[in-house]
C-alpha positions as CSV (number, residue, x, y, z in Angstrom):
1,X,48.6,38.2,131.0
2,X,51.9,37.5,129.5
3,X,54.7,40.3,129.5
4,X,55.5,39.8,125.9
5,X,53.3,38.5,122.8
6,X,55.5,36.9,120.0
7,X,54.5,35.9,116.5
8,X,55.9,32.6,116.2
9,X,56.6,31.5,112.3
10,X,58.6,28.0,112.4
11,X,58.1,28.1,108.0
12,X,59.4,25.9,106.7
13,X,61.5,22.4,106.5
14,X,63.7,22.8,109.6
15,X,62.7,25.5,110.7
16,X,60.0,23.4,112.8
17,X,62.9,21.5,114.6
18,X,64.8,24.6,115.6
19,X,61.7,26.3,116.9
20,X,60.7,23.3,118.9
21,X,64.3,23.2,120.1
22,X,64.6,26.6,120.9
23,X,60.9,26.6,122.9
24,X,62.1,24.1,124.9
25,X,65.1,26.4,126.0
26,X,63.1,29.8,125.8
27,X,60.6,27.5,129.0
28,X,64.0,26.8,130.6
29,X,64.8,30.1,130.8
30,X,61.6,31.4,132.4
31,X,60.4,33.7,129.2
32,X,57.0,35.1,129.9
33,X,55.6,35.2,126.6
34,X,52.4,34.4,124.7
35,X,53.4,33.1,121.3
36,X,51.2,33.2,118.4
37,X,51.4,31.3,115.3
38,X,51.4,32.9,112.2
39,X,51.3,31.3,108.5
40,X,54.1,31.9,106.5
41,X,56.3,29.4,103.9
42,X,56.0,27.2,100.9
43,X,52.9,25.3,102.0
44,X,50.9,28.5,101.5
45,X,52.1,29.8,98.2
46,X,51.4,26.0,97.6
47,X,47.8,26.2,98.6
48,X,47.2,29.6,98.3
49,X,49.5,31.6,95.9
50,X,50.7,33.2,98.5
51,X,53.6,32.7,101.1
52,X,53.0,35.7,103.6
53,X,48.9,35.8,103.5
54,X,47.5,39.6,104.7
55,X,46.4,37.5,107.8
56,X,50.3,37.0,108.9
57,X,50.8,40.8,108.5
58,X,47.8,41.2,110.2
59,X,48.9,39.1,113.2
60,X,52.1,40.5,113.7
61,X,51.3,44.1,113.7
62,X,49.6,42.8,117.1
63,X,52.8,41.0,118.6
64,X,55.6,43.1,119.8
65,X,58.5,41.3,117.3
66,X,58.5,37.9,115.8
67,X,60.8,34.5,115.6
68,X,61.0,33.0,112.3
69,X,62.8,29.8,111.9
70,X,63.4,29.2,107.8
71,X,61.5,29.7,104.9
72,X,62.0,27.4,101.1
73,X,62.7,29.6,98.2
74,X,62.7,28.0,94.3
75,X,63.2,29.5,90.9
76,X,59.5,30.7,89.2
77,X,59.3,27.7,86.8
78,X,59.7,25.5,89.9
79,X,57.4,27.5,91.8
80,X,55.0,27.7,89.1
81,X,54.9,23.8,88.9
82,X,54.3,23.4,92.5
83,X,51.4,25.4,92.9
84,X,47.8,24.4,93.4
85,X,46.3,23.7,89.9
86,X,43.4,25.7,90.6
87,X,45.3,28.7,91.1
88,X,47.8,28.4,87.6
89,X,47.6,30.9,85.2
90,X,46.1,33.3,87.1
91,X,49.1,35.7,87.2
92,X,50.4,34.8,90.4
93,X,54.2,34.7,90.9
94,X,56.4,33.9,94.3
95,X,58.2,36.0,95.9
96,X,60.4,36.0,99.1
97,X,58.1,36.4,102.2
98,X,61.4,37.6,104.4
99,X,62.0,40.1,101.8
100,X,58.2,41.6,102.0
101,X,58.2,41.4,105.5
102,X,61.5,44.0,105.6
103,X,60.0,46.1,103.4
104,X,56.2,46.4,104.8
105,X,57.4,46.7,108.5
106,X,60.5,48.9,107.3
107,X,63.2,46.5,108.9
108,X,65.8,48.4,107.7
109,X,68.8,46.7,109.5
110,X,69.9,43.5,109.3
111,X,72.4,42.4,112.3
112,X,74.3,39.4,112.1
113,X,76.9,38.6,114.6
114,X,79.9,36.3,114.2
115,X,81.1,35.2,117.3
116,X,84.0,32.5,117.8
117,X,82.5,30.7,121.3
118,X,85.9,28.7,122.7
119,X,85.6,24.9,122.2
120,X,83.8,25.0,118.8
121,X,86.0,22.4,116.7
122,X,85.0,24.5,113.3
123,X,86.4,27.6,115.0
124,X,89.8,27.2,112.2
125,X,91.4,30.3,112.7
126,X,91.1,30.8,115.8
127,X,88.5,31.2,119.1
128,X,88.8,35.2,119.0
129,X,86.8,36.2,116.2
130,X,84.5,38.2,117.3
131,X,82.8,40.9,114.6
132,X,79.3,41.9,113.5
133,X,77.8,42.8,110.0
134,X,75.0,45.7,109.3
135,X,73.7,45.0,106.4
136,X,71.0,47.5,104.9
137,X,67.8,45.3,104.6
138,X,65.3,47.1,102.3
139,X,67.2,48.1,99.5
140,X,70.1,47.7,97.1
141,X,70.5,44.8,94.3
142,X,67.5,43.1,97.3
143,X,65.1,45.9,96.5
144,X,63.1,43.1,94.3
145,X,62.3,45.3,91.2
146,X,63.6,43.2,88.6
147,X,61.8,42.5,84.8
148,X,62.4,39.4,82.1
149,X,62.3,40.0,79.4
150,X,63.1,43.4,79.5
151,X,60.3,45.4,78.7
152,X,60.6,48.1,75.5
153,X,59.4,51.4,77.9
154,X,62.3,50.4,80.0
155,X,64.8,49.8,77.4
156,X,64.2,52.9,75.7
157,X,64.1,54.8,78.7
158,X,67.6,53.4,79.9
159,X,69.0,54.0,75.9
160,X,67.7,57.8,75.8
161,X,71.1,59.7,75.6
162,X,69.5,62.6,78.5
163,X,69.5,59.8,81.1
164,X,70.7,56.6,79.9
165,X,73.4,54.6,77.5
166,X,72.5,54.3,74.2
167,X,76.2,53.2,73.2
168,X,75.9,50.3,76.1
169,X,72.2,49.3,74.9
170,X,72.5,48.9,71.9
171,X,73.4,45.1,72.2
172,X,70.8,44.4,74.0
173,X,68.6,45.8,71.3
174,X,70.6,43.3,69.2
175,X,70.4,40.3,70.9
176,X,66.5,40.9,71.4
177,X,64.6,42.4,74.5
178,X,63.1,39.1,75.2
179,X,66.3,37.5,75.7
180,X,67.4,40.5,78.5
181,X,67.2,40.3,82.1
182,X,67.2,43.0,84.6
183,X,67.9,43.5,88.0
184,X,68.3,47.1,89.7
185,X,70.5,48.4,92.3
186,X,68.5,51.2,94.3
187,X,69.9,52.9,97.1
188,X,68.7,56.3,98.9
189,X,70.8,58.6,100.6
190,X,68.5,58.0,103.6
191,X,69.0,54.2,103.4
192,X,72.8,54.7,103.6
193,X,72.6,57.1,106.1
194,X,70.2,54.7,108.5
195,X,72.8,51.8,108.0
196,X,75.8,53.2,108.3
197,X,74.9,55.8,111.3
198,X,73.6,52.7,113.0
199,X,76.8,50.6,112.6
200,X,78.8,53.6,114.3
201,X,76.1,53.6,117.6
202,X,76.5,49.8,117.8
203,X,80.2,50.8,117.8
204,X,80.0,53.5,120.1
205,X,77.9,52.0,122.5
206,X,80.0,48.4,122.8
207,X,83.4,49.8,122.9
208,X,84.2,48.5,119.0
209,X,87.5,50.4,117.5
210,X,86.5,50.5,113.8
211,X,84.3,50.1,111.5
212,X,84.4,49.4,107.9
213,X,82.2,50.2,105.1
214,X,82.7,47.2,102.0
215,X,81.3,48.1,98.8
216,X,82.3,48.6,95.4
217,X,82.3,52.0,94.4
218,X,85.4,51.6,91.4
219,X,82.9,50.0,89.3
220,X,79.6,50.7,91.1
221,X,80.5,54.1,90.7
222,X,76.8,56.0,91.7
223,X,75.3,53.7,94.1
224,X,78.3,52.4,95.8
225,X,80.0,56.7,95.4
226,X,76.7,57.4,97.6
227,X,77.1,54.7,100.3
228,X,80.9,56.0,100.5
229,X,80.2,59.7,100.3
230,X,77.5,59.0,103.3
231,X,80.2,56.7,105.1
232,X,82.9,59.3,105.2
233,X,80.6,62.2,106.4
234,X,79.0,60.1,109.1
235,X,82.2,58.9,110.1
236,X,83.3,62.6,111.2
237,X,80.9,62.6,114.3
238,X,82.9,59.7,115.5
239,X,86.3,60.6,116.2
240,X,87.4,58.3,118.1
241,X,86.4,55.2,115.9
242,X,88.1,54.1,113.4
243,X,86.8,54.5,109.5
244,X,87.9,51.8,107.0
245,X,87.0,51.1,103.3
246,X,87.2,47.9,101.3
247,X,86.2,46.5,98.4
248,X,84.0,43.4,99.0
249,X,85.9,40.9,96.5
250,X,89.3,42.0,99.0
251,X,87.1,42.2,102.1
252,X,86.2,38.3,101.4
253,X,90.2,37.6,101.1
254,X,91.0,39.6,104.2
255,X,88.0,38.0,106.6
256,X,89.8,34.8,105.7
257,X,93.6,35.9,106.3
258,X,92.9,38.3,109.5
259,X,89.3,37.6,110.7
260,X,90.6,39.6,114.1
261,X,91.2,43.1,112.5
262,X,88.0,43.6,112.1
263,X,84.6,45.1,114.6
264,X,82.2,46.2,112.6
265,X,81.5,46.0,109.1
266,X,78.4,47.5,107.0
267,X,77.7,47.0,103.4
268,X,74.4,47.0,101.4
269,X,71.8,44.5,101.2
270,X,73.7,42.1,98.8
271,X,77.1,42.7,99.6
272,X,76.0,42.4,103.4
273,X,74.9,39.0,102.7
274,X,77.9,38.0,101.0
275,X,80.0,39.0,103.7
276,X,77.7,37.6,106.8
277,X,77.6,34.4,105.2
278,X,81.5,34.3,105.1
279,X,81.8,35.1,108.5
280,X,79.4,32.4,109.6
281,X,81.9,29.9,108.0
282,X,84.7,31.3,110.1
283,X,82.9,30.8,113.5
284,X,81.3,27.7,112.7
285,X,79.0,27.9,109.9
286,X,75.6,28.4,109.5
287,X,74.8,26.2,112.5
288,X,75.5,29.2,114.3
289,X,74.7,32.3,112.4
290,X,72.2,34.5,114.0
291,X,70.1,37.6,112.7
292,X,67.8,40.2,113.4
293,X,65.6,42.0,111.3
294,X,65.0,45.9,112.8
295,X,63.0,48.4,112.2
296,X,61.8,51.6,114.6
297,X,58.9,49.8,115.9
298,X,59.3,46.2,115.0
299,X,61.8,43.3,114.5
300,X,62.0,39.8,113.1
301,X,64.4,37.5,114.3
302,X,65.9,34.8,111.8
303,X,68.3,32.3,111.8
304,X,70.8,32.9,108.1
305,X,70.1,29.0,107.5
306,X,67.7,27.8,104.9
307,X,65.2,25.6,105.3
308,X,67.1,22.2,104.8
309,X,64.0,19.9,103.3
310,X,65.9,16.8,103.6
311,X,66.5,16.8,107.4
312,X,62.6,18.2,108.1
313,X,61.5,16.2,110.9
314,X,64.8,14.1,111.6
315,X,65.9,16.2,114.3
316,X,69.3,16.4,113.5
317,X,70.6,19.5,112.7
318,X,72.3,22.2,114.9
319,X,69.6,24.6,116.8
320,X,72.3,26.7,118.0
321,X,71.4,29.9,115.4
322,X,68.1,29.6,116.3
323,X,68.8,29.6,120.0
324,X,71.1,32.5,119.7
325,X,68.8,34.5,117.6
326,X,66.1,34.2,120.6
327,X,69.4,35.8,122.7
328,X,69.3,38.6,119.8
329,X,65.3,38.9,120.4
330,X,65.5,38.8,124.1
331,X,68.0,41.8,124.1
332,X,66.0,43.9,121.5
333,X,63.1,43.4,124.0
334,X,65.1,44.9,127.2
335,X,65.5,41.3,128.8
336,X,69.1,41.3,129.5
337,X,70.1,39.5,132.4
338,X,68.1,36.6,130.7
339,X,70.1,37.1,126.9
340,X,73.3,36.8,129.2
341,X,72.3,33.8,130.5
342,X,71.4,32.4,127.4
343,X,74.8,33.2,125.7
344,X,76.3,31.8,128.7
345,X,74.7,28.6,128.2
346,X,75.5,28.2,124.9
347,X,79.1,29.0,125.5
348,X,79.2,26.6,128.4
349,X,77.8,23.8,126.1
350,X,80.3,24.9,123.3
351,X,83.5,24.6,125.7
352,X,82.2,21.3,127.4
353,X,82.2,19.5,124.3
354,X,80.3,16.7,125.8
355,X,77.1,17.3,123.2
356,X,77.5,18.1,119.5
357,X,75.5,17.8,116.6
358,X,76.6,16.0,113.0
359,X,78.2,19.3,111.3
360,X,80.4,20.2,114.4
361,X,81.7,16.3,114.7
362,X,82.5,16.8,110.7
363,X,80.6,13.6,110.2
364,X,77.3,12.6,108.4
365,X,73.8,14.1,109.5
366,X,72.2,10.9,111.8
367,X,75.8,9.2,112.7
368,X,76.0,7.9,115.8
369,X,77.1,9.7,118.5
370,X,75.7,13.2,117.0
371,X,73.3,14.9,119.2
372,X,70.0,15.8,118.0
373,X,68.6,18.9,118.1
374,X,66.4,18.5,121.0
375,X,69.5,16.9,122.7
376,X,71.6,19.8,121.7
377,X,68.6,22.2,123.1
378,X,68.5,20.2,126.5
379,X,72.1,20.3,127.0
380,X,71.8,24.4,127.1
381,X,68.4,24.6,129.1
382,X,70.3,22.2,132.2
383,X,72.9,25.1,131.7
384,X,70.6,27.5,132.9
């Protein structure tokens, strides 16, 4: 019987190639695992009206965590055209299966390191960058309650003068409900107190010398004053860490002008993704952008890359997120010794320079002399 039972979800579009890629590598390394395959992506809201079927859910409640290689997301009017006739106007509407699978299984934390590995030629500022986002995964302008048009009970409710702004609705009321969208920013006391507690252990427990909270609490004066109210009284049990603040339209300038001031940083679901996605770009790009999903009793493991449709099946893009999110995984399992081999393979590949995909030869997907994925995933299991 194998040690540890994955759910194994390659989605969609690329997300095949980097899953075959990063097999081949997770064999390499001697990973005793039984991996399952579960349904999830844009074929199945497609067929069935519905991209994570209760049979996925179902599956991975009986896997310890799961690897997840990209999933397709499209506006409703596109999704709406793409779905099985059979199954149109019947009520149905998409939604993000990576957002439902962080709120059933209560992955509350979303880790993302950005890690400058020496010899990447997109490392531009430098090959010392070395930081890592928690962003809170289950809630803020994420949290998926949204309505269009607006509906009246809601306008009224959020125009009564005991709990709304009547002043600030009224040109809404003008302009005509139907013409009104609406998306919500709910956060919980609890929710900023899981994030940013965890932020200061990951700290804590890996030597990191500050860490800073980026929000926007001048304007988003209730959700963001709660986050920063939370972040100033958590930040009193650790002393000898440092405790920043900054606004996430500066934060973007300052990650650009002195990526090495920084440790840690946490933000809310939104403002988390803005920031990881910047920090990608300063150690490489999305190529190699890892993530993890966490909750008390479960994680998911993601690359932050979409699903790429154009490249499905060419084997050509860089696997090295996906290969470096199965480091994140191993280590949330307890394998250790084999996550430090695996970074150490990757690095070695980096700083060889012999085998590089298109994006880190700044050339065309498919040129010649760009490595494939497989090739790219081959390279790191003869590492090992």
């Amino acid at each position: 019987m194998a040690k540890h039972t994955i759910a194994w979800m390659p989605g969609d579009g690329v997300g095949n190639d980097v899953m075959k890629a990063t097999r081949l590598v997770l064999d390499a390394l001697g990973f005793d695992a039984e991996y399952v395959h579960a349904d999830i992506g844009w074929e199945f809201w497609c067929k069935e009206g519905n991209p994570l079927p209760d049979r996925t859910i179902e599956t991975l409640k009986k896997t310890d965590c799961a690897l997840f290689g990209a999933i397709t997301s499209k506006p409703r009017d596109e999704a709406n055209d793409e779905l099985d006739p059979s199954l149109r106007d019947k009520g149905l509407s998409y939604f993000s299966p990576i957002v439902k699978l962080r709120q059933v299984f209560n992955l509350h934390t979303n880790l993302r390191p950005c890690k400058a590995y020496p010899g990447n030629p997109l490392n531009k500022l430098g090959d010392d960058i070395d930081l890592v986002v928690f962003r809170e995964n289950t809630e803020g302008m994420y949290g998926g309650i949204e309505w269009f048009p607006l509906p009246e009970k809601i306008a009224d409710a959020m125009a009564d003068p005991e709990v709304g702004h009547p002043d600030r609705m009224k040109r809404w009321y003008e302009r005509g409900l139907e013409n009104v969208a609406v998306s919500t920013r709910i956060m919980s006391r609890q929710g900023c107190e899981s994030i940013c507690r965890g932020a200061f252990e990951y700290a804590k427990e890996f030597g990191r010398k500050s860490v800073t909270l980026v929000e926007k609490p001048n304007v988003l004066r209730e959700t963001g004053g709660l986050i920063t109210r939370v972040f100033r009284q958590i930040a009193k049990d650790y002393p000898g860490i440092e405790a920043w603040e900054a606004n996430i339209d500066a934060m973007c300038m300052w990650l650009i002008k002195n990526p090495q001031d920084y440790d840690v940083l946490v933000a809310e679901n939104m403002f988390g993704d803005v920031i990881s996605d910047l920090a990608a770009g300063l150690v490489g790009g999305l190529g190699f952008a890892c993530a993890a999903n966490i909750g008390d009793d479960y994680a998911v493991f993601e690359p932050t890359h979409g699903s790429a449709p154009k490249y499905d099946g060419k084997d050509v893009v860089n696997p090295m997120a996906m290969i470096l999110t199965a480091k994140m995984m191993l280590d949330w399992l307890g394998e250790k010794d084999m996550a430090a081999r695996l970074e150490n393979a990757v690095a070695a590949v980096i700083a060889e320079g012999k085998v590089r995909t298109y994006d880190m030869m700044g050339v065309r997907a498919g040129s010649p002399g760009a490595a494939t994925t497989t090739q790219m995933a081959e390279a790191v299991a003869a590492k090992l």
